[in-house]
N, C-alpha and C positions, 0 to 999 in steps of 0.2 A: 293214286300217287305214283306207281309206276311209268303212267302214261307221260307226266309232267317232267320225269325224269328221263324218261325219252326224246322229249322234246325237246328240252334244256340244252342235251348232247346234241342233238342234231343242229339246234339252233348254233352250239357253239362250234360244230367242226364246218358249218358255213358261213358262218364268220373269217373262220381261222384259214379256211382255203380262198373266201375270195380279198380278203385284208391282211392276211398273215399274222403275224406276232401281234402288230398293234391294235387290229382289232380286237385281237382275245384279250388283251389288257386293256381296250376299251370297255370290253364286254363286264370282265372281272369286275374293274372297279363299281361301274355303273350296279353289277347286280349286290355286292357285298355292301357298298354304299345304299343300297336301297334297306337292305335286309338290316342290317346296323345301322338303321337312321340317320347316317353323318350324311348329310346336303353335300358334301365338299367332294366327298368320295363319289357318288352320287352324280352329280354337278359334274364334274372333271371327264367323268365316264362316259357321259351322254356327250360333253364337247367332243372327246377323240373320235367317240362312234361319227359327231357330225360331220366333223372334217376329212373322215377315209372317204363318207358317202358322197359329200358335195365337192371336193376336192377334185377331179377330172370333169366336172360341169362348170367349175368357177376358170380354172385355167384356160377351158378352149372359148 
């Protein structure tokens, strides 16, 4: 268990340095929407993560 919770952190301070703010709140929702079953929370989370990643390949 501690391993996972290592991970979690690492995954989210890489998030957080290469998207900033909005990925961590991408990150957020997608994980809490996963954990409390709400699709929308969920849903929502996984949109913003899609749009910081494809966002600089759709523009050029």
């Amino acid at each position: 268990m501690p391993t996972l919770t290592l991970l979690s952190a690492v995954l989210e301070q890489i998030v957080q340095w290469k998207y900033g703010t909005t990925g961590t709140v991408g990150l957020l929702l997608l994980t809490v929407g996963t954990k409390a079953r709400r699709p929308a929370l969920s849903s929502a989370g996984a949109v913003i993560l899609a749009f910081l990643v494809t966002g600089p390949a759709v523009s050029s």
